[in-house]
C-alpha positions in Angstrom: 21.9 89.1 143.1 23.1 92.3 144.3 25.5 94.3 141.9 28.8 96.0 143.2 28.3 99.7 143.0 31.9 100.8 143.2 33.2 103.2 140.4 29.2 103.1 139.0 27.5 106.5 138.6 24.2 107.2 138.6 22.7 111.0 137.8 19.6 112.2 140.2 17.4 114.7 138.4 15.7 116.2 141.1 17.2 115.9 144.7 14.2 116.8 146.2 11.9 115.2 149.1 12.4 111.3 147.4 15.7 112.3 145.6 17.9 113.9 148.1 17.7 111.3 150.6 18.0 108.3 148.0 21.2 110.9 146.7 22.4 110.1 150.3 21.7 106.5 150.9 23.4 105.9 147.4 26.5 108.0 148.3 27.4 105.6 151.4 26.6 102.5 149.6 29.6 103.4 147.5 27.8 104.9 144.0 29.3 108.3 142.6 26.3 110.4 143.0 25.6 113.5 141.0 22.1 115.6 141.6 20.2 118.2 140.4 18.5 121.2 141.9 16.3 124.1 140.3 17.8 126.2 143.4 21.1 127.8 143.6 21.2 128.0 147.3 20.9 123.9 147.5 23.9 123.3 145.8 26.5 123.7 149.0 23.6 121.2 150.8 24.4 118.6 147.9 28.0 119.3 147.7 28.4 118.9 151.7 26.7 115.2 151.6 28.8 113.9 149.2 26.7 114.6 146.2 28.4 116.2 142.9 26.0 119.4 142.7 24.5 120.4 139.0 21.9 123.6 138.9 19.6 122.1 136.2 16.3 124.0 135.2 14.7 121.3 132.8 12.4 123.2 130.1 11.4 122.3 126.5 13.8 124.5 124.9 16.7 123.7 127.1 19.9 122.6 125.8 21.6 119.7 128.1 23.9 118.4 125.5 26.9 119.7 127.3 26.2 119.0 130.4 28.2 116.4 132.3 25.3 115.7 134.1 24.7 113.0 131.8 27.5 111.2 132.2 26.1 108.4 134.1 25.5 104.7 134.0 21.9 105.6 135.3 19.4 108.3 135.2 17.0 108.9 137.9 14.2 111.4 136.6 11.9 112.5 139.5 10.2 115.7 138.2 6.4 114.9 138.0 4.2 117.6 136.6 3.5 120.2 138.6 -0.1 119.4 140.5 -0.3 123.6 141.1 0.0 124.5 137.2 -1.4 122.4 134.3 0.6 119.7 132.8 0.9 121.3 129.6 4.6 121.5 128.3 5.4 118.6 130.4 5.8 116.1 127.8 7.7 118.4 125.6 10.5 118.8 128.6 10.5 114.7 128.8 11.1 114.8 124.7 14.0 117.5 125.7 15.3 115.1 128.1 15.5 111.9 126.2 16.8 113.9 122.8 19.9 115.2 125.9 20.2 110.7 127.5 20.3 109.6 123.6 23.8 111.3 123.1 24.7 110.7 126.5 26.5 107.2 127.9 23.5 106.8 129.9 21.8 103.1 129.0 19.6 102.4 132.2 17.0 104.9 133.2 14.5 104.7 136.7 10.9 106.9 135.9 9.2 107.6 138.8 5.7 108.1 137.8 2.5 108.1 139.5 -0.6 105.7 140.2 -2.7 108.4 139.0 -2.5 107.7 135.3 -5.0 104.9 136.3 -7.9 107.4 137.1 -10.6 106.2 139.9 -12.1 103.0 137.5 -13.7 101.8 140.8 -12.0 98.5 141.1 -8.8 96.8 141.9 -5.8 97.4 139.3 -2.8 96.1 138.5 0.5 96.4 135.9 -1.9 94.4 133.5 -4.7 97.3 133.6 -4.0 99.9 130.4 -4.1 102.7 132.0 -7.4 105.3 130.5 -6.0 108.5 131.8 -4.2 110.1 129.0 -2.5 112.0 131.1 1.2 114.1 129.9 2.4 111.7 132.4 1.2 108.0 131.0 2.7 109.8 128.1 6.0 110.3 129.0 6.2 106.6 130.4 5.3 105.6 127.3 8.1 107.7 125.3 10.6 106.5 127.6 9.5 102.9 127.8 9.4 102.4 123.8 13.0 104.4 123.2 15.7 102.5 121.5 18.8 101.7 123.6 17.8 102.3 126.7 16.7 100.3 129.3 13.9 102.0 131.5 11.8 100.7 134.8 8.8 103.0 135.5 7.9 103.2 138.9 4.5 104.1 139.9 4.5 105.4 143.6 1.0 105.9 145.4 0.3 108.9 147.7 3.8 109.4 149.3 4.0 109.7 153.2 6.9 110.4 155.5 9.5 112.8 157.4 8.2 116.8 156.4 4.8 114.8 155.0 3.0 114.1 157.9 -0.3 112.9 156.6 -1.9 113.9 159.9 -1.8 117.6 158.5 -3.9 116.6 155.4 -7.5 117.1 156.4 -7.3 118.9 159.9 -9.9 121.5 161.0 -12.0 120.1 158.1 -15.5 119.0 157.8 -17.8 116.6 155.8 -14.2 115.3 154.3 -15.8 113.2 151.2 -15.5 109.7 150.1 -14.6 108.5 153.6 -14.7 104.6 152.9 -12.5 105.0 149.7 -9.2 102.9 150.0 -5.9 104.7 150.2 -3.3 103.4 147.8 0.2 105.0 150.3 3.5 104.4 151.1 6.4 105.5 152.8 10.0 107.3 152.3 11.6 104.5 153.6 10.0 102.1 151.5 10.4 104.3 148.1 14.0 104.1 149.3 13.7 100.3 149.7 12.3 99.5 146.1 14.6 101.6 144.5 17.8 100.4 145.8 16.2 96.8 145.1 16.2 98.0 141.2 19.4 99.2 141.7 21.2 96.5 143.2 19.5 93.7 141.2 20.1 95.5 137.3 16.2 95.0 137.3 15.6 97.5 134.5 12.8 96.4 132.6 8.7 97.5 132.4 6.5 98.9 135.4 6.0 98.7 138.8 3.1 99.8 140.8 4.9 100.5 144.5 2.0 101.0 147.2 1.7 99.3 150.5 0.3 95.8 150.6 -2.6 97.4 153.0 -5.3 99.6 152.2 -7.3 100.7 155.0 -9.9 103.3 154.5 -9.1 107.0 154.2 -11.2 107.5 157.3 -9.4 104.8 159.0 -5.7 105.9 157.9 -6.4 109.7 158.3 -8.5 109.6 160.8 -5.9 108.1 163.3 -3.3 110.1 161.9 -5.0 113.4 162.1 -5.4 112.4 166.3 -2.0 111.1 166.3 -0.7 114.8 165.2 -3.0 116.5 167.9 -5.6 117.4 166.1 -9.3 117.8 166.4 -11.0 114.2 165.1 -12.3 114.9 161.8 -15.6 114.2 160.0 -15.7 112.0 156.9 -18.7 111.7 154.7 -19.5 107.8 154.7 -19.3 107.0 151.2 -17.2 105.2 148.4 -17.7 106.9 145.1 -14.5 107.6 143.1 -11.8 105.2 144.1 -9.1 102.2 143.5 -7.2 99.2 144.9 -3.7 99.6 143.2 -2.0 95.9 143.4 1.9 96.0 144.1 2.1 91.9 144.2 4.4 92.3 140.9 7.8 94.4 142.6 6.9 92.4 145.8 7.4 88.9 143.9 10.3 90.9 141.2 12.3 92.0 143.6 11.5 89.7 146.6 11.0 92.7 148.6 9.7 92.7 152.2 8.3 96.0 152.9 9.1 98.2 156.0 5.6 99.1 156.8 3.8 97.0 154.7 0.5 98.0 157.3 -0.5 101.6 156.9 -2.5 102.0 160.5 0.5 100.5 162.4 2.5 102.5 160.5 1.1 105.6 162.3 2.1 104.2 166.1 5.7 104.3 165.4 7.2 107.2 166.6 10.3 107.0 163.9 8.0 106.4 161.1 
């Protein structure tokens, strides 16, 4: 059963490509939104959709305690590691962050995470599947998952596709592109959006979710199409399956009784507001 939102708060740590447009779908479903940004010059953006801004650098040796950031019925924590730098550090900035929710009114917390910390294992896998990639990340799930008072749903996205992410772009005026007939493991901005709101609305706080697309066409099938869609050249793919996975999202389908929006990846690419 959907929850009234009015007077309820929630705090968006990172109001980035997923945050800042969940910030704005939560601001006209009547929450009191406040986000943070790394970037000083993002702060009027926030402010001017409704948003209360916060410039929030998150780093093991911060101090958030005073912040009013934290003043929130919810915390939504979207900084993944950094895929340019190594993870190292990250965990310590997720300890920094719990020690700052623990003396904070803050009870309910939404992770995203990543369907990475599975590692290629070659097979289909699902919630039930312990995870062998001991990753900072699987890590931090696990701290926030096992701390006391606070409820906390992890959300494992797949590869993330949408508006300013056109996966057409990914392998174009590229050859011999290996592993061609791995499955993808995707899914959209507006279904990110969908799932979350459906935690939201429903006070579903409790374990993990794997969130992926029910399909999973090949990457030569998915990119393929969507490099040609975007213009480009056709691309070559090397004919192969080597290191690769099936992530199975029946659980927040059957949870939440969520229909997806583009629950199939290849006709997701033929519409033109996708």
């Amino acid at each position: 059963m959907e929850q009234s939102n009015q007077n309820k708060t929630i705090s968006i740590l990172g109001c980035g490509w997923l945050g800042f447009p969940l910030a704005k779908t939560l601001v006209a479903k009547g929450w009191q939104v406040q986000g943070s940004t790394t970037t000083p010059q993002k702060l009027q953006l926030l402010q001017e959709a409704g948003i209360k801004p916060f410039l929030l650098a998150l780093d093991a040796d911060s101090d958030l305690s005073d912040s009013t950031f934290f003043d929130a019925d919810v915390l939504f924590v979207n900084v993944p590691p950094s895929r340019k730098l190594s993870q190292n550090g990250y965990l310590d900035k997720m300890k920094t962050l719990l020690a700052a929710i623990q003396t904070s009114p803050i009870k309910k917390v939404v992770f995203i995470s990543s369907t990475s910390v599975y590692g290629d294992v070659c097979r289909e896998v699902s919630e039930a599947d312990e995870p062998d990639n001991p990753s900072e990340l699987l890590q931090a799930e696990i701290l926030f998952l096992s701390a006391k008072n606070l409820q906390t749903t992890v959300i494992r996205f797949g590869g993330l596709f949408g508006p300013d992410r056109n996966p057409g772009r990914f392998f174009r005026d590229k050859n011999s592109i290996p592993n061609g007939l791995v499955p993808v493991n995707l899914i959209h901005l507006n279904d990110c959006l969908g799932l979350i709101k459906a935690v939201l609305n429903q006070q579903n706080f409790a374990g993990v979710y794997n969130a992926v697309a029910p399909s999973h066409p090949t990457k030569q099938e998915f990119y393929g199409k969507a490099i040609l869609k975007s213009g480009f050249a056709a691309p070559e793919f090397v004919a192969e399956k080597t290191a690769w996975k099936i992530i199975n999202a029946d659980k927040i389908i059957r949870d939440l009784n969520y229909q997806f929006q583009y629950p199939d990846l290849l006709k997701c690419l033929d519409d033109p507001g996708a």
